[in-house]
N, C-alpha and C positions, 0 to 999 in steps of 0.2 A: 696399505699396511695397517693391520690392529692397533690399537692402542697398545696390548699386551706385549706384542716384538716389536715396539716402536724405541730404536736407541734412547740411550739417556743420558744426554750429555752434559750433565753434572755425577756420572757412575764414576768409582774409582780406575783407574788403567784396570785392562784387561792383562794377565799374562798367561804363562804357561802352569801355574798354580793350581792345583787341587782347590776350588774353591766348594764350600761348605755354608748354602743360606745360615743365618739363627732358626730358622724355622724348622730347618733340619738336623738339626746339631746332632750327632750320633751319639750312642753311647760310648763308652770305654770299651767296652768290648766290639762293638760293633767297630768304634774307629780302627782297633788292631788288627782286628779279622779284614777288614777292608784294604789294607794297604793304602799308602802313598806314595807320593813322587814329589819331588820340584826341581826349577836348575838354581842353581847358585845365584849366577846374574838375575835373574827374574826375580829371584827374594827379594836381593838387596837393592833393586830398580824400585820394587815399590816398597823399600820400606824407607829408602830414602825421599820417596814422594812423600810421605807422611810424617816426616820429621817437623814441619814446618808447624808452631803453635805446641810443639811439647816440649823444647828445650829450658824454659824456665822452670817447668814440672818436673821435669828427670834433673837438672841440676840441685833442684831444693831438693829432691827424693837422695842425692847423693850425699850431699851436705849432711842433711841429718844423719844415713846413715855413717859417715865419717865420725862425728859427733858422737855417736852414739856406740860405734866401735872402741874410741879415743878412752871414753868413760869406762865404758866395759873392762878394757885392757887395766887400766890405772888401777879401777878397782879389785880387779879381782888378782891382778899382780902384787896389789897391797896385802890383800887374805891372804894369798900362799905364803907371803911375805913372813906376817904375824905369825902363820901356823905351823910355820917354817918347814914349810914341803918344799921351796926351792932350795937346794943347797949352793949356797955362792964359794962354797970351797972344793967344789967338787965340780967339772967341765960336764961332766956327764949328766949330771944332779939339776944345773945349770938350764943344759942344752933340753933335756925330759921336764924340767918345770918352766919352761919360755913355751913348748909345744903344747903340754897343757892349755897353758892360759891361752893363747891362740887361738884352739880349738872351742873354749870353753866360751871367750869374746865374740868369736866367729859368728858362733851357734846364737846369741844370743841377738846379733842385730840381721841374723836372718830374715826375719820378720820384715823390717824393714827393705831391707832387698827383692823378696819377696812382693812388696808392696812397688815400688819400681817397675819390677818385669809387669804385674797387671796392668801398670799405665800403655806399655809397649801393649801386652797383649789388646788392651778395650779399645789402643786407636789403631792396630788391626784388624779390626771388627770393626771400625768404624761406629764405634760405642763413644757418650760424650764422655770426660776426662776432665779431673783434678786434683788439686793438691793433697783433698784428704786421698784419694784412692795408695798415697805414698805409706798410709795407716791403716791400709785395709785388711792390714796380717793381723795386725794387734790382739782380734777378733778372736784368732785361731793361735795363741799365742803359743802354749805347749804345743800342739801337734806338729808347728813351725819348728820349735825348738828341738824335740825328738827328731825332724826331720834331717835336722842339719846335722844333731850329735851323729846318727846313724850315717848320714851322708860322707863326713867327714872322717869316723874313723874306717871306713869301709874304703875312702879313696886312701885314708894315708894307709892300713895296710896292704891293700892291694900294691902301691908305691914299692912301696918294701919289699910287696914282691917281683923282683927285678923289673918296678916299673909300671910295665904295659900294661898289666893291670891296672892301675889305676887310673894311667890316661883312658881308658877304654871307661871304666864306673865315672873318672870325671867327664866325661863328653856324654854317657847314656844317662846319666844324673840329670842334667841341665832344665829338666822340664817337671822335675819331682814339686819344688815349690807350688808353683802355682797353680798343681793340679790339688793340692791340698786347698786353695784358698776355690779356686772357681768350677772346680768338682766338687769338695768335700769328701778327699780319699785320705784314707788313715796315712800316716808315715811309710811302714812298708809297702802297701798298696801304691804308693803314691812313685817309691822310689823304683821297684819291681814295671808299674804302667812305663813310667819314663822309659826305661831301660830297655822295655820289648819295644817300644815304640822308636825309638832312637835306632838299637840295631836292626833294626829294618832296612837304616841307609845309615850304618854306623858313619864308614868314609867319610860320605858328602858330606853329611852333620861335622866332621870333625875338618873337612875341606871347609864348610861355610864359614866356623867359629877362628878356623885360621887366617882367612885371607880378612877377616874382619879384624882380627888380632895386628895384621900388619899395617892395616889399614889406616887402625886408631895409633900403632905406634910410629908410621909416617907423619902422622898429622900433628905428634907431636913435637915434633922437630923444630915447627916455628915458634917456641915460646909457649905450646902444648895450647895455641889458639884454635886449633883444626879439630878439637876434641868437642868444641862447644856444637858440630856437627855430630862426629861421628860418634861419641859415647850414645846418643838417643837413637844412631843408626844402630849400634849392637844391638839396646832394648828394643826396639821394634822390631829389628830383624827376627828375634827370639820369638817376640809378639805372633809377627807373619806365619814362623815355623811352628808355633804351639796351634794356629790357625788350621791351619794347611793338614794340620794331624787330627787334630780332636776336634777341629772349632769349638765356636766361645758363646756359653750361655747367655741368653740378655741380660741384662741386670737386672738384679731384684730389687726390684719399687716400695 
């Protein structure tokens, strides 16, 4: 046997996954025009292999963005505050200036988040991985920010519109972040790629993100100790599926 097809058993599991060398990494339009596939179980088999050594990286990645939400909210509920765009005498007034700020908080520790999902994505690529990659948005800090304003009010009106709109933009969304950080695609570009990319296999995408939904709210039942697993099972899983779709550039040196 060659050296070439000689097994290598230190490779990651093999599965039933679109797999994508670095070497090969397709373009944007090539990954769309190409299609994909994956099974559910086959993601989440290996992305739960690779959990092992990023749990304290995606907990700090949470922490801060908690932090950094907490702040957001406080302050910029104190501006509306001051400039008296919330009315507290009015429910309505109320209810439209708490949505505001939400949105406005949201958008802002984007970035952060953002920086999370590429820890998922780099150790699905089996790229090395750490704490700063948590600040990796920082970088792209407006287009992050645009991304999300546009993300968000686009799911909350589709919501409004009886709904299913927006569950459909929230689940075709889920890949727009981080194709801004590790493509370098504008906001709309960014949100637009996710969305053709995603309805390819809207369902399964929206079967994956659900049984992972159940998954982590199972685990939290015991004192929400089952999360310190499965919260870096979702980022990875995300990781494996941004894989699986676009593959993931090398890092730049």
């Amino acid at each position: 046997m060659s050296e070439s097809t000689a097994p290598n058993p230190y490779a990651a599991p093999t599965s039933n996954l679109q797999e994508v060398p670095n070497s090969q990494v397709p373009t944007i339009a090539d990954a769309l025009s190409r299609g994909y596939d994956f099974s559910i179980g086959d993601l989440i088999s290996e992305a739960w292999q690779r959990v092992k050594g990023t749990k304290g990286i995606i907990f700090g990645g949470f922490l801060v963005f908690y932090v950094v939400m907490l702040v957001a909210t406080t302050v910029i509920g104190a501006i509306f505050g001051v400039l008296g765009l919330v009315a507290e005498t009015s429910v309505t007034g109320m209810i439209v200036g708490q949505l505001i700020v939400s949105v406005l908080a949201s958008a802002l520790t984007y970035p952060f988040l953002a920086g999370i999902n590429m820890v998922g994505i780099r150790r699905a690529a089996d790229q090395p991985i750490s704490f700063n990659d948590v600040f990796s948005g920082l970088s792209l800090f407006v287009p992050l920010l645009i991304t999300a304003l546009l993300m968000s009010v686009l799911v909350y009106v589709g919501t409004l519109l009886f709904i299913i709109p927006g569950i459909y933009l929230g689940v075709a969304y889920m890949l727009a972040m981080p194709l801004v950080i590790e493509r370098g695609l504008s906001p709309w570009q960014a949100l637009e790629t996710s969305r053709k990319a995603i309805s390819q296999h809207w369902f399964k995408v929206f079967g994956l993100f659900l049984l992972l939904g159940i998954i982590m709210a199972i685990s939290m039942i015991p004192l929400g100790i089952g999360l310190v697993w499965t919260l870096p099972l979702f980022i990875i899983s995300m990781g494996v599926l941004y894989r699986t779709i676009f593959g993931v550039l090398p890092p730049s040196k």
